[in-house]
Every structure is written in structure tokens, then in C-alpha cells.
MIRO-336929 format. One record per residue (C-alpha): chain; x, y, z. Coordinates in nm, 4 decimals. Example, Ala and Ser with C-alpha at 12.3 -4.5 7.8 and 13.67 -1.06 7.14 Angstrom:
R,c,px,py,pz
R,A,1.2300,-0.4500,0.7800
R,A,1.3670,-0.1060,0.7140
This chain:
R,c,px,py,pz
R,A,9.1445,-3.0158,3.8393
R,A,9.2562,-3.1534,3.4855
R,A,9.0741,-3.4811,3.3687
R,A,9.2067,-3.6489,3.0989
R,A,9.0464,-3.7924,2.7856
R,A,8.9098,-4.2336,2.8980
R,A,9.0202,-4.1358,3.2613
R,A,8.7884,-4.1192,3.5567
R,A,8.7981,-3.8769,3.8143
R,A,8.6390,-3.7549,4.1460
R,A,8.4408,-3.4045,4.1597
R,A,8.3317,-3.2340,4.5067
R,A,8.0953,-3.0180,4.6039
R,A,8.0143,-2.7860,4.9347
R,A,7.6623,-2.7177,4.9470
R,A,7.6044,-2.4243,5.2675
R,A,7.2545,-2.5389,5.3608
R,A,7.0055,-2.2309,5.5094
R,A,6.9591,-2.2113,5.8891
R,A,6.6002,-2.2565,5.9020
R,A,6.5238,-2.6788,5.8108
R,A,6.1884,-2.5560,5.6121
R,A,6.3812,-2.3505,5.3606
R,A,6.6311,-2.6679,5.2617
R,A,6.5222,-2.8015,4.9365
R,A,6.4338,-3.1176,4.8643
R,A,6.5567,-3.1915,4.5376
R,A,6.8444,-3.0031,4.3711
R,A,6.9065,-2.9759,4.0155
R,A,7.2593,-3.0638,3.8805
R,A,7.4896,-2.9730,3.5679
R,A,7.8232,-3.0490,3.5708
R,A,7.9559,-2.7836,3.3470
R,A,8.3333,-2.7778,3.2177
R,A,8.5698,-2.6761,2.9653
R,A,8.6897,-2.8711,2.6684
R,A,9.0034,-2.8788,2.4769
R,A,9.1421,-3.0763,2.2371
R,A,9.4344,-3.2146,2.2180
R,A,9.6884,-3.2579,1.9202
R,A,9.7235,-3.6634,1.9117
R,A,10.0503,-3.6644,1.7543
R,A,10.2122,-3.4258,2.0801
R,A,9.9379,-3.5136,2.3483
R,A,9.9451,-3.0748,2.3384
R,A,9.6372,-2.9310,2.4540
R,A,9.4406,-2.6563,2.2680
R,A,9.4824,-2.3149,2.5061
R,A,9.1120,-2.2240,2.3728
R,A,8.8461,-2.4584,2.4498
R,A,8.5297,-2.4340,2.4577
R,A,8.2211,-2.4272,2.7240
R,A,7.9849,-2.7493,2.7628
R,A,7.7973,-2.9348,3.0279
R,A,7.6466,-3.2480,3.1278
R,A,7.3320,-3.2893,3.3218
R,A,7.3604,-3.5301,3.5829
R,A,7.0835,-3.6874,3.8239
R,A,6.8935,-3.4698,4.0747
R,A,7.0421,-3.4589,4.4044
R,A,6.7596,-3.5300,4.6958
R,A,6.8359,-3.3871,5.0577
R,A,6.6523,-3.5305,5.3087
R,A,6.6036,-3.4848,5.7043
R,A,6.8917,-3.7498,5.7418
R,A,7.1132,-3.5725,5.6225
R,A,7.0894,-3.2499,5.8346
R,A,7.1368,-3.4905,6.1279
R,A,7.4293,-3.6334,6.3469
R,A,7.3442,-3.9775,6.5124
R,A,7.4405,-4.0211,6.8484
R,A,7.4252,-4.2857,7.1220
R,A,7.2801,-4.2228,7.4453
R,A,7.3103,-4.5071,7.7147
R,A,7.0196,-4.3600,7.9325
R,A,6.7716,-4.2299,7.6961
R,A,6.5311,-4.1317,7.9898
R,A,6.7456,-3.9801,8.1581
R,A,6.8367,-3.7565,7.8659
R,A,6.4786,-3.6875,7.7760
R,A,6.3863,-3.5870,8.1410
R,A,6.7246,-3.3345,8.1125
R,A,6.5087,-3.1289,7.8235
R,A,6.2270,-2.9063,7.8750
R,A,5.8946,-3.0541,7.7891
R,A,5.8379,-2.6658,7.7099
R,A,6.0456,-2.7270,7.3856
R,A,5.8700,-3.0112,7.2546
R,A,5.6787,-3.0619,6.9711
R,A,5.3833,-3.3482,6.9314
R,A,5.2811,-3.4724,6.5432
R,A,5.1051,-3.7687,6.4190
R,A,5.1539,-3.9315,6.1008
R,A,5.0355,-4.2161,5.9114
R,A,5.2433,-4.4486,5.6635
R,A,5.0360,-4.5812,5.4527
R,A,5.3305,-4.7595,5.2234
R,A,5.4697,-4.9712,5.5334
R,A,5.2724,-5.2937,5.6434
R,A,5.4874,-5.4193,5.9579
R,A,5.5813,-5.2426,6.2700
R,A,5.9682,-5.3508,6.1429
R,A,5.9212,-5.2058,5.8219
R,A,5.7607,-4.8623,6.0078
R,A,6.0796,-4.8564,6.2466
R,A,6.3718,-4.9030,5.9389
R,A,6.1657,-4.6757,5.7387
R,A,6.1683,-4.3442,6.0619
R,A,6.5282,-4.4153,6.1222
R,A,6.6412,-4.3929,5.8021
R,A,6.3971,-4.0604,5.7289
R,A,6.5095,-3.9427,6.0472
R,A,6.8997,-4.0225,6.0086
R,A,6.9365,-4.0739,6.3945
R,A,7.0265,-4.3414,6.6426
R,A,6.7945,-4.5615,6.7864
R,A,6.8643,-4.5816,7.1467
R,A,6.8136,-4.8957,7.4042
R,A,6.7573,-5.1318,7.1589
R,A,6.4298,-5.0008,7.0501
R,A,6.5198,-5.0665,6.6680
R,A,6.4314,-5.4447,6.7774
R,A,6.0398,-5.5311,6.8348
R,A,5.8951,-5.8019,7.0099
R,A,5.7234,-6.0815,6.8256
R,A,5.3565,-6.0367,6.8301
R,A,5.2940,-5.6842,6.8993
R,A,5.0489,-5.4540,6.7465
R,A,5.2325,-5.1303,6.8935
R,A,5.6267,-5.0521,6.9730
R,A,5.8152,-4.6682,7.1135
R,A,6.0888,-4.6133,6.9093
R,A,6.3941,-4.3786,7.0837
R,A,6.5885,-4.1592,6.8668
R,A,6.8580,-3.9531,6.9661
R,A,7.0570,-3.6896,6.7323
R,A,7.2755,-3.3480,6.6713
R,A,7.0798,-3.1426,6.4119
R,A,7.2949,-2.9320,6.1821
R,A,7.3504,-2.6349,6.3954
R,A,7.5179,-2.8784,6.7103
R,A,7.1807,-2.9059,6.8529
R,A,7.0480,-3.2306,7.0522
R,A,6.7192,-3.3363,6.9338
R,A,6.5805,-3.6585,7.1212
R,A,6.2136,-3.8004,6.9359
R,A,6.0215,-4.0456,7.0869
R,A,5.7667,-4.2281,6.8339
R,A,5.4849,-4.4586,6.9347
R,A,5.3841,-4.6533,6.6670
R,A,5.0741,-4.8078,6.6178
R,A,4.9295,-5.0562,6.3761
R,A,4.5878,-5.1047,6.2951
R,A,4.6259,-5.4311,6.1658
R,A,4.4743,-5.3327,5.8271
R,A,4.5961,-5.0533,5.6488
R,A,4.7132,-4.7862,5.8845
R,A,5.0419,-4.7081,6.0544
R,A,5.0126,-4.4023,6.2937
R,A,5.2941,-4.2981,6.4501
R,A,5.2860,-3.9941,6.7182
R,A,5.6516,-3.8326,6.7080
R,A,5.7447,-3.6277,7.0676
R,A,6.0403,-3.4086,7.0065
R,A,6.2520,-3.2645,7.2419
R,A,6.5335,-2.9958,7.1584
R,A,6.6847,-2.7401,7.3988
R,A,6.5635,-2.4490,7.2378
């Protein structure tokens, strides 16, 4: 593409991401790199030799969210019975930057990049503890369904225990 002098335009990218999710960086470097010519004022001509120069631009963060696809599922027990428990994998966290079960909920679905299913994005008034239901396609077309329990100490702490299920 051809961008004039004092006249936006729009650059894309395609980025192939690896297959494995532990090999996709975090944080990508970018430089916007181009060719320059100038032009003769009097004819609007361009130069046909430029010259080579770049611009570096902000780093470019990938997270989780964006290697997934939300989707909605209307029975999310059902869904989670219909995967093995053989392909699931148990972690436990803690946030220690979040100091509200709705802050701890807007802060996994956004890291996660999934839907909350069944409402579970809402939490009662009062409570100390709340399952959040995610359900998502990871990159490859793969369903992944997580179910979180989190818990709050009342203090400091916010544990959450993440169940993942997955097909494979």
C-alpha cells in the first residue's frame, strides 16, 4: 500500500501462532519499517529511489484471551459431564491484586477470554465464595470448559481452584 504525506492509513498484520500454548510469547516486539520517497512539490512526482527507515511502535502483548473462542452453552453440566474427567487438569491460584469476589470473576474472564455460562458472572450479595463456568474453543477448534471456585479469605487472599476439561 502507498500512504501519502499528512494522510492516515490502516496497516495489517497475520501473526501464525505455534501449536503448543507454552511456546506463544507474551510480548512481541514491533517496528514498522517502510520506504521513503520524496516527492517533487511543484509536480506531486515521487522520487523512484527512496530510502529504508522505520518506526518503533508499542509492544504487542498476547494473552490466553486471545487464543480463545467464547461460546455459550445453555446446559453447562450437561456439557461438562459429556468430557472425560480423564482429560482434566486441577490448578490453584491466588490473586493477590483483586479484593472482591466481583473483581476476581471480571479479572478470570477477561484472562481467560471465554464465556461465562448460567449466569455465573453475577454473585450473590454477601458471599465469601462463588463457581464461576467458563466455556470456550481454543485455537486449534478445541472445546475447553473450566470450572473455578473462588474463595476469599476475607483479608488478603483470593484462591481460586481452576478444573479444566478438554477432549483430548
Amino acid at each position: 500500500p502507498v500512504l501519502t504525506y499528512n494522510n492516515p492509513g490502516t496497516c495489517y498484520t497475520l501473526l501464525q501462532l505455534p501449536e503448543d500454548p507454552a511456546e506463544v510469547p507474551n510480548t512481541l516486539t514491533c517496528t514498522l519499517k517502510f520506504l521513503v520517497k520524496d516527492c517533487d512539490p511543484a509536480t506531486g512526482e515521487a522520487d523512484p529511489v527512496g530510502y529504508d527507515d522505520e518506526y518503533v511502535l508499542e509492544d504487542l502483548t498476547i494473552g490466553l484471551n486471545a487464543l480463545f473462542q467464547k461460546v455459550f452453552k445453555s446446559n453447562f453440566a450437561a456439557a461438562w459431564d459429556e468430557l472425560s474427567p480423564e482429560k482434566q487438569a486441577d490448578e490453584t491460584y491466588t490473586l493477590t491484586t483483586v479484593k472482591s469476589l466481583e473483581g476476581a470473576v471480571e479479572q478470570l474472564i477477561t484472562f481467560f477470554g471465554m464465556q461465562p455460562c448460567e449466569r455465573t458472572e453475577r454473585i450473590a450479595e454477601g458471599k465469601s465464595s462463588h463457581i464461576l463456568l467458563l466455556a470456550g474453543y481454543f485455537k486449534d477448534g478445541v472445546e475447553c470448559l473450566i470450572k473455578t471456585k473462588i474463595v476469599f479469605d476475607g483479608a488478603v487472599n483470593m484462591r481460586c481452584l481452576h478444573d479444566l476439561r478438554t477432549p483430548r
